[in-house]
PDB file with one MODEL, atoms N, CA, C and O in Angstrom:
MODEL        1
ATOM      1  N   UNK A   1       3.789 -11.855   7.089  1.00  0.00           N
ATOM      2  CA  UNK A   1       4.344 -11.303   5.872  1.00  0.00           C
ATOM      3  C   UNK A   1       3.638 -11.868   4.637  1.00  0.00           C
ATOM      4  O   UNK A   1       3.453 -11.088   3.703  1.00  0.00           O
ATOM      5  N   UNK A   2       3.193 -13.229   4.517  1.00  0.00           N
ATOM      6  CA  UNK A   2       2.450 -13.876   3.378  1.00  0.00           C
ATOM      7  C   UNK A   2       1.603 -12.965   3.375  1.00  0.00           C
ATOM      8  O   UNK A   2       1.695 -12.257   2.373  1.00  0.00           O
ATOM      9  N   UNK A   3       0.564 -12.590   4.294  1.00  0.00           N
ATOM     10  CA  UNK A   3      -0.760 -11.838   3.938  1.00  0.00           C
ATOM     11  C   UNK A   3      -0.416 -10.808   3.423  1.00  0.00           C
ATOM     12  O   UNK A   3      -1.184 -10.581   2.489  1.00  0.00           O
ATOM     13  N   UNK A   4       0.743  -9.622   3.570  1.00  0.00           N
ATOM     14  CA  UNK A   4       1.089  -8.937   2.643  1.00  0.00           C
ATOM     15  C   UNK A   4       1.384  -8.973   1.383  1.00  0.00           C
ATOM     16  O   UNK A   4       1.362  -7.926   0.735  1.00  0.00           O
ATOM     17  N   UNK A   5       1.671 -10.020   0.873  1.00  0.00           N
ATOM     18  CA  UNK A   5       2.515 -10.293  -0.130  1.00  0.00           C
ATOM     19  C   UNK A   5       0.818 -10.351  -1.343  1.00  0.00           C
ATOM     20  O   UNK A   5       0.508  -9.880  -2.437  1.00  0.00           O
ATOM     21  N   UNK A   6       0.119 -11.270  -0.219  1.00  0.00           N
ATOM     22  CA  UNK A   6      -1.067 -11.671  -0.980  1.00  0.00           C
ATOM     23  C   UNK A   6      -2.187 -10.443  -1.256  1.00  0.00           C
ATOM     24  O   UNK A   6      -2.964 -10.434  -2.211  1.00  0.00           O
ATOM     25  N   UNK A   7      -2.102  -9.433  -0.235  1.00  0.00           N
ATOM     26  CA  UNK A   7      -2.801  -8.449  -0.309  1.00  0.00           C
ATOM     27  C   UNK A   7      -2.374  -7.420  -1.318  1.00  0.00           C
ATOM     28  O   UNK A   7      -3.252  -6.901  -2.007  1.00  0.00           O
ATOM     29  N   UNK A   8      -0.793  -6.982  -1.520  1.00  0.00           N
ATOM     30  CA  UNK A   8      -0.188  -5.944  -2.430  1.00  0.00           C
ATOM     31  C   UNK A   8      -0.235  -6.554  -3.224  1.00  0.00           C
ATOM     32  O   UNK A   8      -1.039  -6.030  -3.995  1.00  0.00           O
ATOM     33  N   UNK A   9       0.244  -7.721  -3.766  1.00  0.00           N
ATOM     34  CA  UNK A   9       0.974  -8.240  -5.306  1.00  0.00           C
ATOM     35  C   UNK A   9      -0.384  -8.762  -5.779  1.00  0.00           C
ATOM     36  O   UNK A   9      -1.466  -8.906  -5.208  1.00  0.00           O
ATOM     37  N   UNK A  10       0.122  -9.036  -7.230  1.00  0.00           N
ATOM     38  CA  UNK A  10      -1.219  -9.672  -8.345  1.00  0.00           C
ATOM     39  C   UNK A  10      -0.551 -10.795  -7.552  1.00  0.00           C
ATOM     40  O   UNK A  10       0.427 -10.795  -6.804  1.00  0.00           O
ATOM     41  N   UNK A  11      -1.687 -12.086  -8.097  1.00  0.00           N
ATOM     42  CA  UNK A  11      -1.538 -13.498  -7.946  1.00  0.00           C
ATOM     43  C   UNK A  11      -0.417 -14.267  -8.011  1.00  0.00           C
ATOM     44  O   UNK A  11      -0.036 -14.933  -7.048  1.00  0.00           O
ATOM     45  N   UNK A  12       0.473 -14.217  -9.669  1.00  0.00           N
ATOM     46  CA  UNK A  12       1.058 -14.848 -10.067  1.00  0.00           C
ATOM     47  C   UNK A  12       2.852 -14.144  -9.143  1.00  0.00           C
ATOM     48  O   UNK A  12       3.947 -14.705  -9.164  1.00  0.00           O
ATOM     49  N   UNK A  13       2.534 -13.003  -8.559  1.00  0.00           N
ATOM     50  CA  UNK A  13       3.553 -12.660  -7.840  1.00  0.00           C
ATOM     51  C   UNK A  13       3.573 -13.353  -6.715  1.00  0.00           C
ATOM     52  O   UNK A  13       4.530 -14.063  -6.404  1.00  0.00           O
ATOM     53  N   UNK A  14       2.468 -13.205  -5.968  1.00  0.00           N
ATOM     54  CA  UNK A  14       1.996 -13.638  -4.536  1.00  0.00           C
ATOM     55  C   UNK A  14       2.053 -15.459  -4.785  1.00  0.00           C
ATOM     56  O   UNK A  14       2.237 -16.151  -3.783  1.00  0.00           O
ATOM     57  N   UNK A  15       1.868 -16.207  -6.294  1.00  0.00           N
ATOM     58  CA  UNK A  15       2.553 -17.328  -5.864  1.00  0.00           C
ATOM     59  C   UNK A  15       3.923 -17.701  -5.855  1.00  0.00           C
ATOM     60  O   UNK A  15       4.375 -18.537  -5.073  1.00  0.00           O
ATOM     61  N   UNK A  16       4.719 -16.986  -6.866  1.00  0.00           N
ATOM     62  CA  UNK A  16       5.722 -17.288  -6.918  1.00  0.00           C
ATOM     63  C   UNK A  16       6.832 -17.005  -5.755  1.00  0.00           C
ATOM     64  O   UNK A  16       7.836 -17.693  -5.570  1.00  0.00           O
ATOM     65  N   UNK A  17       6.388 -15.677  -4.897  1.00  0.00           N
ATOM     66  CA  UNK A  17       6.759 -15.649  -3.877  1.00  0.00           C
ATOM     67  C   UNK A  17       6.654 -16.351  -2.523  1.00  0.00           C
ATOM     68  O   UNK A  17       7.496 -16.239  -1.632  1.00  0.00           O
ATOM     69  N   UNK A  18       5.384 -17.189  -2.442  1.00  0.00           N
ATOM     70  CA  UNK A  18       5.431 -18.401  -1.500  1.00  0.00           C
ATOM     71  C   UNK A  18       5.563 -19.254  -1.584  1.00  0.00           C
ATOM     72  O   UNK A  18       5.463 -20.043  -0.645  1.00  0.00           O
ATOM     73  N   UNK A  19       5.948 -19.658  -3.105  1.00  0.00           N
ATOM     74  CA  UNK A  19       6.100 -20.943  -2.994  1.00  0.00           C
ATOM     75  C   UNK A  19       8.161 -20.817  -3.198  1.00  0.00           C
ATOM     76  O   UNK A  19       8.519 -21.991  -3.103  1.00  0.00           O
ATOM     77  N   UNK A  20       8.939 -20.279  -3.329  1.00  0.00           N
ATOM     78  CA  UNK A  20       9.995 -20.090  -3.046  1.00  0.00           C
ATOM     79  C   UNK A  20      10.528 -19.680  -1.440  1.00  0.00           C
ATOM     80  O   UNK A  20      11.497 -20.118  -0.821  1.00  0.00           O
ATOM     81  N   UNK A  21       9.631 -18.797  -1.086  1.00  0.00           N
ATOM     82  CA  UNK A  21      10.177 -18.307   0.700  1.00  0.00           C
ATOM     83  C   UNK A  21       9.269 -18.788   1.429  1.00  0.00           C
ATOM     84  O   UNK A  21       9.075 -18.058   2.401  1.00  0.00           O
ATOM     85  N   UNK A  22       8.662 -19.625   1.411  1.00  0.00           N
ATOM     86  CA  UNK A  22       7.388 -20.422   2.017  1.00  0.00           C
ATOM     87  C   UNK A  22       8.413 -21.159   3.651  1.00  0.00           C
ATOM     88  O   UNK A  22       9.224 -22.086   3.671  1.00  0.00           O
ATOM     89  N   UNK A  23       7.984 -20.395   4.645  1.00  0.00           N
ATOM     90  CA  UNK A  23       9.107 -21.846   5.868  1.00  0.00           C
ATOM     91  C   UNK A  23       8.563 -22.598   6.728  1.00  0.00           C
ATOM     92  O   UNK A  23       8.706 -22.832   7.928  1.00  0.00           O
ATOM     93  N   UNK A  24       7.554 -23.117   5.441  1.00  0.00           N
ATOM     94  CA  UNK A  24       6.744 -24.703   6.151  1.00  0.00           C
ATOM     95  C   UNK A  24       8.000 -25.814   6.523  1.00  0.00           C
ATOM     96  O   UNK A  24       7.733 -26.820   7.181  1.00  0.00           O
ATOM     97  N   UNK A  25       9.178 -25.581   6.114  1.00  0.00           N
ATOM     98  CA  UNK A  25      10.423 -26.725   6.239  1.00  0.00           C
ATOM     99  C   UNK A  25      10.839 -26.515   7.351  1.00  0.00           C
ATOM    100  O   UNK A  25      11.537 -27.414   7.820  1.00  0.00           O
ATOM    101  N   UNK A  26      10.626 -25.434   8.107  1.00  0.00           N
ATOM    102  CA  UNK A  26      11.197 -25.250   9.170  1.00  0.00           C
ATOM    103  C   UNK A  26      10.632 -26.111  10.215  1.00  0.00           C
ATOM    104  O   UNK A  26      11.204 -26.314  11.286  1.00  0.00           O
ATOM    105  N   UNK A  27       9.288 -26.706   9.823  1.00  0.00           N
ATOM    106  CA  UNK A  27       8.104 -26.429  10.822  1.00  0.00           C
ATOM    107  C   UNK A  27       8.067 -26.408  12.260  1.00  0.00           C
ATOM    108  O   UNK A  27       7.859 -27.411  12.942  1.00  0.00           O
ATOM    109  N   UNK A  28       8.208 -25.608  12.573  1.00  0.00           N
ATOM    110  CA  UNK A  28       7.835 -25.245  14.034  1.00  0.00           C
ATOM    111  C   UNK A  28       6.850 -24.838  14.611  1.00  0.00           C
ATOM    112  O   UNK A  28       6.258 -24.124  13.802  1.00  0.00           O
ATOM    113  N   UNK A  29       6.321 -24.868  15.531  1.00  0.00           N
ATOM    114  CA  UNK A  29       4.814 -24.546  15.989  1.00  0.00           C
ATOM    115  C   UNK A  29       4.411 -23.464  15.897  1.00  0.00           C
ATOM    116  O   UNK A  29       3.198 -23.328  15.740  1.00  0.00           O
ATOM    117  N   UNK A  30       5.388 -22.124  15.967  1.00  0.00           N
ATOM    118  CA  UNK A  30       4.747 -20.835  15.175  1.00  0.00           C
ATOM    119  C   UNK A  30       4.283 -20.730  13.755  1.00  0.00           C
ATOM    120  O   UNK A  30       3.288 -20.130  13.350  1.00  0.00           O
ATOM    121  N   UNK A  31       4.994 -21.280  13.196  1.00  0.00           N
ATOM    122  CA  UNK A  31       5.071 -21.422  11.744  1.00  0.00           C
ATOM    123  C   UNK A  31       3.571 -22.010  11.636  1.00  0.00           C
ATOM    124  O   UNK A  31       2.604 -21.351  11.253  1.00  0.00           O
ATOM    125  N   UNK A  32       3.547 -23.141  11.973  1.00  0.00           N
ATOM    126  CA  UNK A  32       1.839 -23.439  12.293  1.00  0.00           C
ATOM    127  C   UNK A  32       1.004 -23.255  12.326  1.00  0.00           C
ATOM    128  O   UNK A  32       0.061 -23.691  11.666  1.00  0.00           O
ATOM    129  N   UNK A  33       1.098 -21.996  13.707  1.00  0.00           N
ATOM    130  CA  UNK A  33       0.175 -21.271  14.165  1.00  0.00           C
ATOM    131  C   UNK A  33      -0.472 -20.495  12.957  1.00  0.00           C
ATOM    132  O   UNK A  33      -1.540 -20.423  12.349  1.00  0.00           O
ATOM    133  N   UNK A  34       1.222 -19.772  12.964  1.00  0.00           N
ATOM    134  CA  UNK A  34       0.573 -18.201  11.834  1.00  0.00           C
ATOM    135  C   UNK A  34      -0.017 -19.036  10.467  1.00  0.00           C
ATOM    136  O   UNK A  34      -0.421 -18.092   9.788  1.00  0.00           O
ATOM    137  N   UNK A  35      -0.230 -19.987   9.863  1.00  0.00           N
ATOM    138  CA  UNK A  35      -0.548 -20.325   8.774  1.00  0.00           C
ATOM    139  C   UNK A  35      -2.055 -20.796   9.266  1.00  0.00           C
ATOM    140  O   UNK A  35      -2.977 -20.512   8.502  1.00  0.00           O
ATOM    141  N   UNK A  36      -2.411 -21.596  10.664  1.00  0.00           N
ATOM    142  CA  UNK A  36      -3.684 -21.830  10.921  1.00  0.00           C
ATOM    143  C   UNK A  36      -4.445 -20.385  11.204  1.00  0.00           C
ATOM    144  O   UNK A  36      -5.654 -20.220  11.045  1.00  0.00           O
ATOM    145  N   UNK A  37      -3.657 -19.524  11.584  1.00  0.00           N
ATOM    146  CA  UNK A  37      -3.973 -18.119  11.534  1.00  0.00           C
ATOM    147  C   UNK A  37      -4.756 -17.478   9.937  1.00  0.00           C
ATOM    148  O   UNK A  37      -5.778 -16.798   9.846  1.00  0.00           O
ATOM    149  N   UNK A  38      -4.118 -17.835   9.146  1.00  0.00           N
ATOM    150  CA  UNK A  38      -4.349 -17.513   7.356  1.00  0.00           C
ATOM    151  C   UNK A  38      -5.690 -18.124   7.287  1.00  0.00           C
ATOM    152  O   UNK A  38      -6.761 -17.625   6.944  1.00  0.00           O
ATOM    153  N   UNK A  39      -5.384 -19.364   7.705  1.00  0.00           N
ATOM    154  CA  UNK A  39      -6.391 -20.026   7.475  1.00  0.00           C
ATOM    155  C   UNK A  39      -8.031 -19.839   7.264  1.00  0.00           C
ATOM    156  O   UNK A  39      -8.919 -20.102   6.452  1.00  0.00           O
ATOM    157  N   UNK A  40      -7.769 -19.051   8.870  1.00  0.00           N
ATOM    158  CA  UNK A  40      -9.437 -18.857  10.055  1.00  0.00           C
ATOM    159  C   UNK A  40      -9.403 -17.494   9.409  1.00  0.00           C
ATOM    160  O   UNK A  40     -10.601 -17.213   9.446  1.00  0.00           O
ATOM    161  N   UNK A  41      -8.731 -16.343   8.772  1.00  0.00           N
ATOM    162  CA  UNK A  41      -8.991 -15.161   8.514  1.00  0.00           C
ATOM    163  C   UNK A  41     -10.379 -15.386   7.446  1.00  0.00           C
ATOM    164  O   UNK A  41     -10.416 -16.319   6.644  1.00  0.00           O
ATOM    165  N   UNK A  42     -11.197 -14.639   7.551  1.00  0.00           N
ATOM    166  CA  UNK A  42     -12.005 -14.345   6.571  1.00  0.00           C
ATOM    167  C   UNK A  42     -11.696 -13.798   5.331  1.00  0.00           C
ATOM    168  O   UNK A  42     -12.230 -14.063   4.254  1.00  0.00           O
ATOM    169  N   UNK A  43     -10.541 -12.794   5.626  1.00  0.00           N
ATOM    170  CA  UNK A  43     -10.195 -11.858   4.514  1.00  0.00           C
ATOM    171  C   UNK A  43      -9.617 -12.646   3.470  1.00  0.00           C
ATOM    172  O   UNK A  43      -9.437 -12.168   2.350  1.00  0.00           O
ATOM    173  N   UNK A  44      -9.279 -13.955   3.797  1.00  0.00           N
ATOM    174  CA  UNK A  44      -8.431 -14.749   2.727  1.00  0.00           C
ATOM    175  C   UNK A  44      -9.129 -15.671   2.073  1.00  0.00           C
ATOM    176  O   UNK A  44      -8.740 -16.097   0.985  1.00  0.00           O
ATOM    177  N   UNK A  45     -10.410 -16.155   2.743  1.00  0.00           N
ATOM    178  CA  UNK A  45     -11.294 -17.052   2.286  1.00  0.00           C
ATOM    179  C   UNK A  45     -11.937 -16.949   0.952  1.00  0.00           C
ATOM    180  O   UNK A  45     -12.669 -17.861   0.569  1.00  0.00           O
ATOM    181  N   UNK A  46     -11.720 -15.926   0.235  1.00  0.00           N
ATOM    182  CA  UNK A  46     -12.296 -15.595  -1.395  1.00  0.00           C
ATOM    183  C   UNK A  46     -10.938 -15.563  -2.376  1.00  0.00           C
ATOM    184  O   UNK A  46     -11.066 -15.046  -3.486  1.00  0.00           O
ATOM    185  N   UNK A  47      -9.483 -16.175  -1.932  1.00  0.00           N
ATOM    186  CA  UNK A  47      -8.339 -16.747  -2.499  1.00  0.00           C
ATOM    187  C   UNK A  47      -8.158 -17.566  -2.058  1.00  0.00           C
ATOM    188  O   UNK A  47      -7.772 -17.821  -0.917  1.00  0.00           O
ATOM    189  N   UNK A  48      -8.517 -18.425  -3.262  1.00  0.00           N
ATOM    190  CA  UNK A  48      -8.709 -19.802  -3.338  1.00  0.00           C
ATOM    191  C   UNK A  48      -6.903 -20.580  -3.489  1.00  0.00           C
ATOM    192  O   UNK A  48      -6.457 -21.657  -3.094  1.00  0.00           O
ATOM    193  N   UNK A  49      -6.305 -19.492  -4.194  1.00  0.00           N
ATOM    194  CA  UNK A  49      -5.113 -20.098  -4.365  1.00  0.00           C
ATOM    195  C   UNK A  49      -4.202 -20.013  -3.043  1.00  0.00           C
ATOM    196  O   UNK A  49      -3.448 -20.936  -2.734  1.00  0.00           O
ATOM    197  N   UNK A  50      -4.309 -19.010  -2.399  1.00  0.00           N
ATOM    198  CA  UNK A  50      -3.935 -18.885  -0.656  1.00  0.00           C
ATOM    199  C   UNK A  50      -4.144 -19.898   0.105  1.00  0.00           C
ATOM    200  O   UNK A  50      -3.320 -20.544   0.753  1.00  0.00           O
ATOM    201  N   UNK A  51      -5.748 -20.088  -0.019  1.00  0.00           N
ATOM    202  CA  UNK A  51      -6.014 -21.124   0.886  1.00  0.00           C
ATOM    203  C   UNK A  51      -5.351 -22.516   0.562  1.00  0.00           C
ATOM    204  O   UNK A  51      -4.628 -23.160   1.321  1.00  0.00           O
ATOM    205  N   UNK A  52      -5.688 -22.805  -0.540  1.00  0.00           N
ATOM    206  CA  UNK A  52      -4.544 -24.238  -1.355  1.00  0.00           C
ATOM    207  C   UNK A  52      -3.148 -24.353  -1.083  1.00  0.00           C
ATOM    208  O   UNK A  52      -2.401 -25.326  -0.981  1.00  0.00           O
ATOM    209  N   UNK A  53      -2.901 -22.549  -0.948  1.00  0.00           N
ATOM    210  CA  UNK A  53      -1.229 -23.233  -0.460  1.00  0.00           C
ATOM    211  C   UNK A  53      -1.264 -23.423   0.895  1.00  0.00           C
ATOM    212  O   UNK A  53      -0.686 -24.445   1.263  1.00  0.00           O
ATOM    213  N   UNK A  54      -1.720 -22.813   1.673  1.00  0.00           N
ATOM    214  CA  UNK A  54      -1.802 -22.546   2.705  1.00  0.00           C
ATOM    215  C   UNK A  54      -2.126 -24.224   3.617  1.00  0.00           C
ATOM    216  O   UNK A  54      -1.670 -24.542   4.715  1.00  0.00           O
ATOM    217  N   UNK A  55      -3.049 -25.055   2.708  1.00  0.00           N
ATOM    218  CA  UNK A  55      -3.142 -26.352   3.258  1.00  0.00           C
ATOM    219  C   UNK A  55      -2.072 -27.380   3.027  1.00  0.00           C
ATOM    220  O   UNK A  55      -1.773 -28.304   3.782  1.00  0.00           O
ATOM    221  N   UNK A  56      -1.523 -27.064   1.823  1.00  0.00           N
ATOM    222  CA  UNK A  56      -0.321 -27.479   0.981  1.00  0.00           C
ATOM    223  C   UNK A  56       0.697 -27.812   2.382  1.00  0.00           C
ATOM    224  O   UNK A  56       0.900 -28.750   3.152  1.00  0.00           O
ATOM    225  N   UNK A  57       1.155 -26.471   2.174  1.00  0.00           N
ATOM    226  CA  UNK A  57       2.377 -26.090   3.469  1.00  0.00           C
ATOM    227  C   UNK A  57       1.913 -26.771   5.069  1.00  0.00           C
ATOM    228  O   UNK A  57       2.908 -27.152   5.684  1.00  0.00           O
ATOM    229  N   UNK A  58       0.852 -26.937   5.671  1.00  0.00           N
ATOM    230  CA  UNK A  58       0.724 -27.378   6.687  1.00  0.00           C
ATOM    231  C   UNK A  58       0.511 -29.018   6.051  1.00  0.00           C
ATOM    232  O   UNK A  58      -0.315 -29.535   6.804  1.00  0.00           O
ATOM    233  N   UNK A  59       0.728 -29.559   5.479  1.00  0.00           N
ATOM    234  CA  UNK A  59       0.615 -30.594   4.893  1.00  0.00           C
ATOM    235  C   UNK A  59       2.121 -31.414   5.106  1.00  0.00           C
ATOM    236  O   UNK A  59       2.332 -32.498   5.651  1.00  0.00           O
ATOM    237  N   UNK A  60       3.080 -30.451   4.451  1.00  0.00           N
ATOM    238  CA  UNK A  60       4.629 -30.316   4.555  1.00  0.00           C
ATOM    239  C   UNK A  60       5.053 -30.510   6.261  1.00  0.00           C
ATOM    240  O   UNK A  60       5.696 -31.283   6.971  1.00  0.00           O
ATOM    241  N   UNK A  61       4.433 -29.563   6.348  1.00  0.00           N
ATOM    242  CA  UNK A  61       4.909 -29.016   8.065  1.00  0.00           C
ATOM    243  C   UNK A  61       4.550 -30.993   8.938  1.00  0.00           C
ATOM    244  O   UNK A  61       5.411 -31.564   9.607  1.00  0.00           O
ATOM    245  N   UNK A  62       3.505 -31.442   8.719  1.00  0.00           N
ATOM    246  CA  UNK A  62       2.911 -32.671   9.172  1.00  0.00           C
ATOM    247  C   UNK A  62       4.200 -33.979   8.918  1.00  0.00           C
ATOM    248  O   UNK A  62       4.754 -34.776   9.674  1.00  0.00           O
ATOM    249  N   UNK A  63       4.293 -33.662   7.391  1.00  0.00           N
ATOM    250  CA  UNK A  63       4.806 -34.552   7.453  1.00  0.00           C
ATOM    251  C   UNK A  63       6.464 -34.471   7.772  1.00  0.00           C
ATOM    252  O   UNK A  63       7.130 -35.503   7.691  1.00  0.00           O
ATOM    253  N   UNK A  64       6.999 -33.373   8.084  1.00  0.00           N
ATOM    254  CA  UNK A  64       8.305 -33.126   8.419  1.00  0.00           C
ATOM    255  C   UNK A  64       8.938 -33.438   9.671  1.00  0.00           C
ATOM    256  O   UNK A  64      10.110 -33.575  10.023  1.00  0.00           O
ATOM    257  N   UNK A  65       7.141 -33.554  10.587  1.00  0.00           N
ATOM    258  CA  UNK A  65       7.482 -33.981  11.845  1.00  0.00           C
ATOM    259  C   UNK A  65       6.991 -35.030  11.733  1.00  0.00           C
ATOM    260  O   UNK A  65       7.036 -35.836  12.663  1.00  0.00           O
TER     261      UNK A  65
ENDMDL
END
């Protein structure tokens, strides 16, 4: 669902929306996955602010466990 959010909305939508419904708190190993998933996409690699959250949140996820 993030990659949608990031693909339809301008920026300042697409952050404000992950960084409120973001469920790196949950962290569970899907949650994980699909974000190391974001990660390895190519299509995301020229949003810079994606990728930042995107390390952010598995950052969270690390230290929650």
């Amino acid at each position: 669902m993030l990659g949608l959010i990031v693909d339809r909305k301008d920026r300042e939508y697409a952050e404000a929306f992950m960084n409120t419904l973001s469920p790196a708190f949950m962290a569970t190993d899907e949650i994980e996955q699909q974000f190391r998933d974001y990660l390895r996409n190519p299509a995301y690699q020229d949003r810079a602010f994606f990728v930042n959250f995107l390390k952010k949140q598995m950052e969270v996820i690390e230290t929650l466990r």
